[in-house]
TORPA-4810 file (N, C-alpha, C, O; in nm, 3 decimals):
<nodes>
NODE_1_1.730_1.318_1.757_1.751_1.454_1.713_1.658_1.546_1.793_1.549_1.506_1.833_X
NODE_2_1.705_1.673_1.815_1.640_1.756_1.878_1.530_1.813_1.820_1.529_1.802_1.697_X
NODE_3_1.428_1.877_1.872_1.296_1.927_1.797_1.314_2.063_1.731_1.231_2.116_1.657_X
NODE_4_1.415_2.106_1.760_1.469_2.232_1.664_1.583_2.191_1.522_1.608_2.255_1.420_X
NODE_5_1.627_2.076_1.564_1.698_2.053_1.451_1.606_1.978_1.408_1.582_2.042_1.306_X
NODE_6_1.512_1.864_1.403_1.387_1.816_1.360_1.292_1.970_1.312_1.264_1.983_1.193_X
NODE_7_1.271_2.021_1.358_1.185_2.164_1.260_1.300_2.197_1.150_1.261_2.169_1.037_X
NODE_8_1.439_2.252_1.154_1.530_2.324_1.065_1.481_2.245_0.938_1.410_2.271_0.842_X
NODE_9_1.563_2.120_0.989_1.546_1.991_0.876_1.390_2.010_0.797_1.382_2.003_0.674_X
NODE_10_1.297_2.028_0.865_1.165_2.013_0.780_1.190_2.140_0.703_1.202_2.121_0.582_X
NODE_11_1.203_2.278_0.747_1.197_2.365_0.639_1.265_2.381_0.551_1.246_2.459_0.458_X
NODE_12_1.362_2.304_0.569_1.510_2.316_0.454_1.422_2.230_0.362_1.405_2.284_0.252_X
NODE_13_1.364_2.118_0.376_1.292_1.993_0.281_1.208_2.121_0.191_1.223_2.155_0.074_X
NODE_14_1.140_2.160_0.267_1.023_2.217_0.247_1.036_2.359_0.164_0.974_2.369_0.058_X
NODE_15_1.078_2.418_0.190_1.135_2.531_0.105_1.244_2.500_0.022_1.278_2.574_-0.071_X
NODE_16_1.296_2.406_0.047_1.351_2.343_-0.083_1.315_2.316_-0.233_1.354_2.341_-0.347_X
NODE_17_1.212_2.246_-0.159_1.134_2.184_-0.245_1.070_2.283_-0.371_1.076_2.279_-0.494_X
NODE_18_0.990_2.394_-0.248_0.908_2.497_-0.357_1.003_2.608_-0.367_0.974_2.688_-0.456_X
NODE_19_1.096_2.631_-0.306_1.152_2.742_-0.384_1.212_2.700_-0.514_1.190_2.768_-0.615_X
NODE_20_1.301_2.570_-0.518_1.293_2.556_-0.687_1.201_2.540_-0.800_1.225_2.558_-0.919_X
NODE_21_1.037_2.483_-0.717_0.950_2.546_-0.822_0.967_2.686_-0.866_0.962_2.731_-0.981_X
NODE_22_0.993_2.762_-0.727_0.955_2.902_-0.746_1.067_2.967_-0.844_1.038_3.052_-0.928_X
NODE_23_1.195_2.919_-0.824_1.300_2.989_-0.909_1.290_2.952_-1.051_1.294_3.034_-1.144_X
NODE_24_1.274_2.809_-1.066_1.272_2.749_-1.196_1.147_2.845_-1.309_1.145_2.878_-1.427_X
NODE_25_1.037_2.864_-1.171_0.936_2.969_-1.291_0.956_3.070_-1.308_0.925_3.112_-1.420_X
NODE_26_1.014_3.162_-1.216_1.069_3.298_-1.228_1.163_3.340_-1.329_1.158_3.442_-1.399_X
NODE_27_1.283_3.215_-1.329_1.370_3.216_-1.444_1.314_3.201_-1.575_1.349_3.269_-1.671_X
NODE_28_1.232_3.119_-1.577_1.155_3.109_-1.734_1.104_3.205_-1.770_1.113_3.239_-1.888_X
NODE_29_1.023_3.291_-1.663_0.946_3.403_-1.643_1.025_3.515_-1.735_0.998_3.558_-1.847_X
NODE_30_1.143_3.548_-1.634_1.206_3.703_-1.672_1.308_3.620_-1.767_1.385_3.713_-1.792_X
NODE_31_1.367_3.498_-1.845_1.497_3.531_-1.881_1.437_3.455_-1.978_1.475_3.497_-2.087_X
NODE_32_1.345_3.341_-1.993_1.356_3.206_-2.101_1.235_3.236_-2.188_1.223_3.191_-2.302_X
NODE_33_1.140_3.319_-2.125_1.031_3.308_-2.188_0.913_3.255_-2.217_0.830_3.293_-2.299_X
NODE_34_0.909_3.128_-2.117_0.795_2.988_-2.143_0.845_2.917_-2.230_0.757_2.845_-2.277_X
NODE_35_0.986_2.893_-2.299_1.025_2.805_-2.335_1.098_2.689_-2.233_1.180_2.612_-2.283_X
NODE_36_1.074_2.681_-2.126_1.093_2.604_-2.006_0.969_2.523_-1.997_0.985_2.404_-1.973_X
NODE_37_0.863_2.562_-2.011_0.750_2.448_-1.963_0.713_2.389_-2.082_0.612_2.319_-2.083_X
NODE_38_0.782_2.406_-2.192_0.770_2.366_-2.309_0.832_2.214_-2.306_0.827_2.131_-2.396_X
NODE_39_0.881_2.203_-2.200_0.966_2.059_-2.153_0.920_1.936_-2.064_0.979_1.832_-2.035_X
NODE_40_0.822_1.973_-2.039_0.707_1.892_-1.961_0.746_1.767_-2.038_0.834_1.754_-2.124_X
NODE_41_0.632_1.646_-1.970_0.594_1.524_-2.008_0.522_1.540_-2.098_0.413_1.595_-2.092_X
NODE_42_0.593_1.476_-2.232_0.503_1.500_-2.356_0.539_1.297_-2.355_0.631_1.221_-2.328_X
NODE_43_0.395_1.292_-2.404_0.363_1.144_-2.368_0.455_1.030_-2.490_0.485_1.078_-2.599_X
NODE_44_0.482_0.928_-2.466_0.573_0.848_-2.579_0.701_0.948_-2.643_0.800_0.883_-2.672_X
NODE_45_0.709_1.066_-2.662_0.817_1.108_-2.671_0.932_1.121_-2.620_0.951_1.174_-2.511_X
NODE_46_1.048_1.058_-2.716_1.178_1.025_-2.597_1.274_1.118_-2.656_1.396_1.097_-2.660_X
NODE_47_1.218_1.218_-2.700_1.267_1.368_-2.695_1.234_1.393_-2.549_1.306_1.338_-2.466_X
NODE_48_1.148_1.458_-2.513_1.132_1.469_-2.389_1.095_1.422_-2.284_1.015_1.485_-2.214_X
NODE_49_1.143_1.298_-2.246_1.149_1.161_-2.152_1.190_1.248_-2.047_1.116_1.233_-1.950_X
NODE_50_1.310_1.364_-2.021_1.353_1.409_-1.916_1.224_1.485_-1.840_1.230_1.505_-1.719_X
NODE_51_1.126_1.519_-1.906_1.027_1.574_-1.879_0.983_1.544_-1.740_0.937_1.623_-1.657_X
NODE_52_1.011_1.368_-1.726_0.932_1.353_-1.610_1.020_1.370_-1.481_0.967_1.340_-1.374_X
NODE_53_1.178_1.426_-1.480_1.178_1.482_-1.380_1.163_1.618_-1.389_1.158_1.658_-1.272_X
NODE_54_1.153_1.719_-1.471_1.132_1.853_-1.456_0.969_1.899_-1.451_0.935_2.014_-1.427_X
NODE_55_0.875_1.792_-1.477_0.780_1.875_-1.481_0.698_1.936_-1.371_0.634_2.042_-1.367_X
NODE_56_0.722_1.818_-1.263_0.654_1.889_-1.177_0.721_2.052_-1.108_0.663_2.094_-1.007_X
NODE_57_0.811_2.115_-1.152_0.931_2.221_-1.117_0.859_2.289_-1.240_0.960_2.354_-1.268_X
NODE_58_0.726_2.348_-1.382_0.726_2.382_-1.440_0.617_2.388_-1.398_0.571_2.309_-1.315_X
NODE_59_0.547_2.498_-1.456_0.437_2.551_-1.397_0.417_2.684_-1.492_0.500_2.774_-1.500_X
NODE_60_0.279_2.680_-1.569_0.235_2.776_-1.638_0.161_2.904_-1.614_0.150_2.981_-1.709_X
NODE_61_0.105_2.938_-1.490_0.085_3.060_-1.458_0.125_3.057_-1.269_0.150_2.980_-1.177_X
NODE_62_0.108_3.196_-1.301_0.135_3.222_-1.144_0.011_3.173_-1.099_0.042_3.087_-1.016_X
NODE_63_-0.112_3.180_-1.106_-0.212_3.086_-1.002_-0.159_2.960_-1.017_-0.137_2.909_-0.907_X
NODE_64_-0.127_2.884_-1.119_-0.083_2.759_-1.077_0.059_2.719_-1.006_0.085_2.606_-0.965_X
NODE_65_0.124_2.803_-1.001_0.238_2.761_-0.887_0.142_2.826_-0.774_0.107_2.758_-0.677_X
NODE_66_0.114_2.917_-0.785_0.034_2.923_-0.629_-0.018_2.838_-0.585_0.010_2.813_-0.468_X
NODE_67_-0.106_2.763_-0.645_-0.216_2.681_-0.609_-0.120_2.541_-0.607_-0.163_2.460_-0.525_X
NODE_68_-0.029_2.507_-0.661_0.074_2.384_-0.636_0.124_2.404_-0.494_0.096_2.325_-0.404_X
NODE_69_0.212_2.532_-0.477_0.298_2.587_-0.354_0.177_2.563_-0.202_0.212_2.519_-0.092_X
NODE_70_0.058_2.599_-0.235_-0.015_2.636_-0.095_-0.070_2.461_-0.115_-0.150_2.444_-0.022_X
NODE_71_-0.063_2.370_-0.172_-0.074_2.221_-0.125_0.048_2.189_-0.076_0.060_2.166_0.044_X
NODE_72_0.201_2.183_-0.196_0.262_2.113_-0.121_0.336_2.158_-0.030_0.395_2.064_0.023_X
NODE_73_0.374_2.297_0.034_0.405_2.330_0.152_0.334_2.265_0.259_0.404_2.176_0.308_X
NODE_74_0.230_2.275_0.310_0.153_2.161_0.424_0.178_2.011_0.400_0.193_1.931_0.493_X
NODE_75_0.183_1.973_0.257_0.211_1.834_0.309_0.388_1.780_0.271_0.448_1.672_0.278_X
NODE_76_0.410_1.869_0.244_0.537_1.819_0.283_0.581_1.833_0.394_0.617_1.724_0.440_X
NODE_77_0.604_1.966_0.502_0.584_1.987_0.602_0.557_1.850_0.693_0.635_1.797_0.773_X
NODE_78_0.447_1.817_0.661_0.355_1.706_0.735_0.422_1.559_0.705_0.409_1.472_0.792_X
NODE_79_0.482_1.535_0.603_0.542_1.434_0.599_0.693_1.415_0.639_0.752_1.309_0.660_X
NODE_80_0.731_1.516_0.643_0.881_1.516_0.713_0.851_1.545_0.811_0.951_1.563_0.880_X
NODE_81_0.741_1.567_0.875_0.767_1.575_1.067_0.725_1.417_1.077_0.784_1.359_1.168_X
NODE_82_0.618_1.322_0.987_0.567_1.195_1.051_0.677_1.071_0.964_0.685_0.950_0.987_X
NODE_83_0.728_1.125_0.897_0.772_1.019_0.802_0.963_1.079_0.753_1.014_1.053_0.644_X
NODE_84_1.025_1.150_0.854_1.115_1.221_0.847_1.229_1.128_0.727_1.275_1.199_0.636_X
NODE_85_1.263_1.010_0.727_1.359_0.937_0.664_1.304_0.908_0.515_1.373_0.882_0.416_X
NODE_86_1.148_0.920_0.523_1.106_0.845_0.415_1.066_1.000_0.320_1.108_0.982_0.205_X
NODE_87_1.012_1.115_0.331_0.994_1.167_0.237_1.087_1.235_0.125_1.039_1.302_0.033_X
NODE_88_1.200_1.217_0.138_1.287_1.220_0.025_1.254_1.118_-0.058_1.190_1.160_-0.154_X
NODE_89_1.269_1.022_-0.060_1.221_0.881_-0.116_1.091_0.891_-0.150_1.056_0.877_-0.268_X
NODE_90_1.018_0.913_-0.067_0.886_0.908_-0.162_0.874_1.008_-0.242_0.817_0.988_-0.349_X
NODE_91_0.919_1.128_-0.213_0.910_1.232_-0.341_0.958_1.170_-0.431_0.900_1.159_-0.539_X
NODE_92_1.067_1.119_-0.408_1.128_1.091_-0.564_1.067_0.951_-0.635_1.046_0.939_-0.756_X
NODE_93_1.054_0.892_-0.576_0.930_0.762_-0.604_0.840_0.832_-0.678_0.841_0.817_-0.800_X
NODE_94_0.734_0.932_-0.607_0.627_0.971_-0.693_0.671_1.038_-0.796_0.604_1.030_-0.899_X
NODE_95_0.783_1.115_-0.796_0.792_1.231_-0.958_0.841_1.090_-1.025_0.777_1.077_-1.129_X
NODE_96_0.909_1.007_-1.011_0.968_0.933_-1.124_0.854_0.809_-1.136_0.809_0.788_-1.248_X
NODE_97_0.816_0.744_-1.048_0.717_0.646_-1.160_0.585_0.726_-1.156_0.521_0.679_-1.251_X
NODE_98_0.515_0.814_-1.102_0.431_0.908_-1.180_0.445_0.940_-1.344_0.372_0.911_-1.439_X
NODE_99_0.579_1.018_-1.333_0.615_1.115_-1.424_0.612_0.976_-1.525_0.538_0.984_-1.623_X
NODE_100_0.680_0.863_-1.508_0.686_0.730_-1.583_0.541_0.705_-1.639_0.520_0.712_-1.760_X
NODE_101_0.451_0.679_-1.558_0.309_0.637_-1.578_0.279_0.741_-1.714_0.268_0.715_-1.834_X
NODE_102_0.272_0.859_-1.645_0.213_0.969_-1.764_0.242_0.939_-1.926_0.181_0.927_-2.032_X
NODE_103_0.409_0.936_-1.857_0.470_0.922_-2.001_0.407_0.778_-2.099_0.376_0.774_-2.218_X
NODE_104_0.406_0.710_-2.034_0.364_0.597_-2.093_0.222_0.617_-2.170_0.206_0.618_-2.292_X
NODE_105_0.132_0.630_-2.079_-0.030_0.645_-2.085_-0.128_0.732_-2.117_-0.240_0.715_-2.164_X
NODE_106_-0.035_0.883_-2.065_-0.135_0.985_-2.097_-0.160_0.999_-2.217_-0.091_0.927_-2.289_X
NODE_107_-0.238_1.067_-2.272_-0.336_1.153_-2.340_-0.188_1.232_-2.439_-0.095_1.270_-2.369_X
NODE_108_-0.175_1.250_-2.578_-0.085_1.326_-2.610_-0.100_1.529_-2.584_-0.195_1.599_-2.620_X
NODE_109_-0.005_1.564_-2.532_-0.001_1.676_-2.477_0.142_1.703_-2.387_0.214_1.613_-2.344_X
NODE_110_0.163_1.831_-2.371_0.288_1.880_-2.264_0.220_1.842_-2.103_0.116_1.901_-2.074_X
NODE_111_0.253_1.787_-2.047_0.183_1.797_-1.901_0.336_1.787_-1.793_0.430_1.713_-1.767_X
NODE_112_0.255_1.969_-1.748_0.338_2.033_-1.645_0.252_2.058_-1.505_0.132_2.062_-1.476_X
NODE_113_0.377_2.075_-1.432_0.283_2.094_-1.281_0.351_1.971_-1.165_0.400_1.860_-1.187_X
NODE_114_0.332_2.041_-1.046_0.331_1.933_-0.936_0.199_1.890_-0.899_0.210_1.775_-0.856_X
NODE_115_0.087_1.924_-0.896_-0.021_1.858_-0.895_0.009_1.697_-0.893_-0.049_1.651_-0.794_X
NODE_116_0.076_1.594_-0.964_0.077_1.488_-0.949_0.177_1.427_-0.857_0.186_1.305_-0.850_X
NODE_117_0.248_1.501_-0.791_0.341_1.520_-0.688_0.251_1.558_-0.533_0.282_1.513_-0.423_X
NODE_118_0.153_1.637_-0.556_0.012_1.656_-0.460_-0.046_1.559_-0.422_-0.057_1.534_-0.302_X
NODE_119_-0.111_1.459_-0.547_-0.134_1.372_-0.535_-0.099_1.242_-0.469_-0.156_1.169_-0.388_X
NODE_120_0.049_1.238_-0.549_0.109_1.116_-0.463_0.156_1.144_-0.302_0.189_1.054_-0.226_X
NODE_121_0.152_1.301_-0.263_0.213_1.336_-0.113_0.070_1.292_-0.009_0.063_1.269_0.112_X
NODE_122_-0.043_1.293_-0.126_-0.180_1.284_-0.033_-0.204_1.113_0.015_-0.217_1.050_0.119_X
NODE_123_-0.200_1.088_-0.122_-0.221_0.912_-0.109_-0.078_0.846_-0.052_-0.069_0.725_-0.072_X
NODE_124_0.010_0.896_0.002_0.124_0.809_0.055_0.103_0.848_0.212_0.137_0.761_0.292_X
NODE_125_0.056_0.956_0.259_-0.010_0.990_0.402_-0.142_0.918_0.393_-0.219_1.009_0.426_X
NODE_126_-0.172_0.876_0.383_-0.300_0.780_0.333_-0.259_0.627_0.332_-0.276_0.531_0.408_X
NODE_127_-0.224_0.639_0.262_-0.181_0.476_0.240_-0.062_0.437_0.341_-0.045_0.321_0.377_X
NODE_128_0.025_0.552_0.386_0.094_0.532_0.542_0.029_0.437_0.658_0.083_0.357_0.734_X
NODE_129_-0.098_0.473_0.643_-0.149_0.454_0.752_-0.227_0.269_0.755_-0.254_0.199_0.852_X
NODE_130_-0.243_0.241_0.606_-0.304_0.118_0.571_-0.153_0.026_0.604_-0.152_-0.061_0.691_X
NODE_131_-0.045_0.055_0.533_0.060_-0.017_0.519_0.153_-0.037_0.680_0.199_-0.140_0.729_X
NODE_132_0.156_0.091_0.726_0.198_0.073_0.854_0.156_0.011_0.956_0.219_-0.061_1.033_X
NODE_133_-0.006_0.055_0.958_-0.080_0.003_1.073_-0.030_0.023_1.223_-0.028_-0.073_1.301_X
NODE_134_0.011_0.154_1.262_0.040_0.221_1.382_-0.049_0.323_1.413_-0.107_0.362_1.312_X
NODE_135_-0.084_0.386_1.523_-0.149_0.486_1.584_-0.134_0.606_1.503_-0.215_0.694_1.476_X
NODE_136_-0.007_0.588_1.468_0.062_0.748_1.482_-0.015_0.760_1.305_-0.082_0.856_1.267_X
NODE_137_0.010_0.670_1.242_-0.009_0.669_1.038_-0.146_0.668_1.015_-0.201_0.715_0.916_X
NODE_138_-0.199_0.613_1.107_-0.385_0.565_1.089_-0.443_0.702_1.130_-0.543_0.739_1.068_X
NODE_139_-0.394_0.779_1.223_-0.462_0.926_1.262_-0.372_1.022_1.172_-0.432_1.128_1.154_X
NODE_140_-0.268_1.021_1.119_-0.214_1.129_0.962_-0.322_1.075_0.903_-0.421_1.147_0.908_X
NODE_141_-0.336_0.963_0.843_-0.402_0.898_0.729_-0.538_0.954_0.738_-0.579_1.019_0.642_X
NODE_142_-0.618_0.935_0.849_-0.760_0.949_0.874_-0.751_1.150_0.831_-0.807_1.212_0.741_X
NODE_143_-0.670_1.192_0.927_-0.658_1.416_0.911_-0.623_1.420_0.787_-0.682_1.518_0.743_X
NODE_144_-0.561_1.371_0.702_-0.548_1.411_0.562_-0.641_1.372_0.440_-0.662_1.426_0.331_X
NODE_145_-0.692_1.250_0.503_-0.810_1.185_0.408_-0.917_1.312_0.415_-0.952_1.377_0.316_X
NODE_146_-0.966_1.337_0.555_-1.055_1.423_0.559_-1.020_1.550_0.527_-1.117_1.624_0.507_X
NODE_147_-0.928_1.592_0.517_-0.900_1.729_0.458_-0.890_1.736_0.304_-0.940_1.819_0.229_X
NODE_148_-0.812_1.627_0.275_-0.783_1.628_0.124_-0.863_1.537_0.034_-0.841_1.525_-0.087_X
NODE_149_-0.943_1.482_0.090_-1.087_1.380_0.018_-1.138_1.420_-0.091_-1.161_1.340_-0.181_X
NODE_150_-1.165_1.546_-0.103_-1.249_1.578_-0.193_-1.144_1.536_-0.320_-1.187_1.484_-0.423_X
NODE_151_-1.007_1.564_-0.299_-0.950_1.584_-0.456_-0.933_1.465_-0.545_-0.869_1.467_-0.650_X
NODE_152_-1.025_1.308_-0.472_-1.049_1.221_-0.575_-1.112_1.282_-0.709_-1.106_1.228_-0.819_X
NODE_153_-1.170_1.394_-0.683_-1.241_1.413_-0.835_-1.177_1.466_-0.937_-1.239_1.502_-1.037_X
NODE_154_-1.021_1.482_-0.922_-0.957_1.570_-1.023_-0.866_1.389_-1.066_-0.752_1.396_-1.113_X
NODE_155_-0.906_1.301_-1.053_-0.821_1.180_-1.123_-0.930_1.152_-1.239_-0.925_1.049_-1.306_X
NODE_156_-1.033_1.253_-1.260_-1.103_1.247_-1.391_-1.146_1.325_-1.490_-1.208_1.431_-1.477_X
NODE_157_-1.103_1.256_-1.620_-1.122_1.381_-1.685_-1.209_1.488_-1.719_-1.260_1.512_-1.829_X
NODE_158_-1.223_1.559_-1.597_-1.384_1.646_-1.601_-1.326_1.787_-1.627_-1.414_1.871_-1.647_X
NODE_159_-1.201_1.832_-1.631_-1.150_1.986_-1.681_-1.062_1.969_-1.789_-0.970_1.888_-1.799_X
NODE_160_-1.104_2.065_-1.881_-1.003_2.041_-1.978_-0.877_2.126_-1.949_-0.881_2.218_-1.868_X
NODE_161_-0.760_2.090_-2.020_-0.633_2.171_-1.997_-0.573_2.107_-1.853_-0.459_2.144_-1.825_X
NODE_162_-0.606_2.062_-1.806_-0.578_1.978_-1.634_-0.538_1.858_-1.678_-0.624_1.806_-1.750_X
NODE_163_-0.436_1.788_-1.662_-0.358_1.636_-1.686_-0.428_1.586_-1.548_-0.379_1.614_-1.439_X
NODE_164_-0.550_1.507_-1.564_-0.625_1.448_-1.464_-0.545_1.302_-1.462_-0.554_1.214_-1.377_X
NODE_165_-0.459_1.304_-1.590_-0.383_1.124_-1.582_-0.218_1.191_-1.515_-0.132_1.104_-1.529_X
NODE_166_-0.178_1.281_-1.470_-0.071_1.315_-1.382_-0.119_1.342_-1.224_-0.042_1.328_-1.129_X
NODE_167_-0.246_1.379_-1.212_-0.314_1.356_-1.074_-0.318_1.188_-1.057_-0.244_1.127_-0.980_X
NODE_168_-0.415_1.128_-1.141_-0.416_0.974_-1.101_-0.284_0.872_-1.122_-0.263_0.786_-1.036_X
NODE_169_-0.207_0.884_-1.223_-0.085_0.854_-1.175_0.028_0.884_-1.052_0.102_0.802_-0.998_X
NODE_170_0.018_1.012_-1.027_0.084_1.051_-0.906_0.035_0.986_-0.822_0.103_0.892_-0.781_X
NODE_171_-0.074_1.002_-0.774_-0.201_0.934_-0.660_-0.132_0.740_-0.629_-0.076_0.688_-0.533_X
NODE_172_-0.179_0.681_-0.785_-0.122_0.582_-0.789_0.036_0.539_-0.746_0.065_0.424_-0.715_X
NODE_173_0.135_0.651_-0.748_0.283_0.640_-0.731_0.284_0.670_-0.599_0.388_0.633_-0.544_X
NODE_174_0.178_0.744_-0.503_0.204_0.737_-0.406_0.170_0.668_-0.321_0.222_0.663_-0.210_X
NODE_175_0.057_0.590_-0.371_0.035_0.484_-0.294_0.168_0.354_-0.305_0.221_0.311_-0.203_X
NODE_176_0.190_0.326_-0.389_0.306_0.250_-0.451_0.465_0.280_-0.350_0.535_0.187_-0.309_X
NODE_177_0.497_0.423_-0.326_0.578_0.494_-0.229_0.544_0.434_-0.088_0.639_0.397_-0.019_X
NODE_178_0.427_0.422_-0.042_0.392_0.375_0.070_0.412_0.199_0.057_0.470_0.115_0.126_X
NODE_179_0.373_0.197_-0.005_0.411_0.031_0.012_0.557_0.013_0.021_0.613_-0.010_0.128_X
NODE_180_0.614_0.022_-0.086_0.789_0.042_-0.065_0.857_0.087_0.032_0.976_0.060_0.044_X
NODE_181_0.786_0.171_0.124_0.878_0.269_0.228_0.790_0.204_0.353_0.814_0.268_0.456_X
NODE_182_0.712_0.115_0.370_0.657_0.101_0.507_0.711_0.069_0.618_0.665_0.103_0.727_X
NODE_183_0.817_-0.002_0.601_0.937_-0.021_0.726_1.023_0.085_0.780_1.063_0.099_0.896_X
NODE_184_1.054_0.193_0.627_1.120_0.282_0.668_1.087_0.405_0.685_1.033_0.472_0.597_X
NODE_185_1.123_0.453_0.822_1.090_0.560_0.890_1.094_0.641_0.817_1.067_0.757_0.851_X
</nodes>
């Protein structure tokens, strides 16, 4: 494929991706009311089991879709230029056995947000690089470790109101994504 249809393809992923965060909150915003994030992963409840694919698409203030949007734009970006076949798949790997984990384990509460979708996009460029063992995954792996290192400290519960068990589950699902997808491009 050409490097212009290789770029199209990444932004279509990529603005894909966050513009349905972005619409899904806007709509709740002006038409639903915040009865949309009311649908999150609420833990053992199989009332809202669907939770764990909508939550990361739910998002309770505008700093927090901001602060979701300005992570996963770069690494999604970054994973559909190094991992073009595989980040569909691993997205959906991480929202569903993430979103799974939570449900199972967390803490009782609504837990919304892509944050654990952050997570797993960080540790699967990461763990790319252990599982693959190529030039190209070991130097993503090494630029993203060092950029995104610090955010081991949000897999604990040190803020309240923050689902630190949808960061460490995601984290965990994306490492898990990398193992599963290491053959495929």
């Amino acid at each position: 494929m050409s490097i212009k249809k290789d770029l199209k393809y990444n932004i279509v992923v990529t603005t894909g991706l966050v513009g349905s965060m972005w619409l899904v909150y806007i709509f709740d915003y002006l038409w639903v009311f915040d009865k949309v994030n009311r649908n999150g992963i609420v833990p053992r409840s199989f009332e809202n089991i669907d939770g764990v694919l909508w939550s990361p698409f739910l998002h309770g203030s505008l700093d927090h879709i901001i602060g979701n949007s300005s992570a996963i734009i770069p690494l999604t970006f970054i994973m559909v230029m190094f991992y073009k076949r595989s980040t569909l798949w691993a997205i959906l790997i991480i929202i569903l056995t993430g979103g799974l984990m939570v449900w199972l384990m967390a803490r009782g509460a609504n837990h919304i947000g892509a944050s654990g979708l952050i997570y797993g996009q960080v540790t699967f460029l990461i763990a790319s690089g252990w599982f693959r063992k190529n030039i190209k995954s070991i130097i993503v792996a090494l630029v993203i470790g060092a950029i995104y290192g610090g955010m081991v400290w949000g897999v604990l519960p040190n803020q309240p109101g923050v689902s630190w068990e949808g960061h460490l589950f995601g984290a965990i699902a994306g490492i898990i994504a990398a193992m599963v997808l290491k053959n495929h491009n």
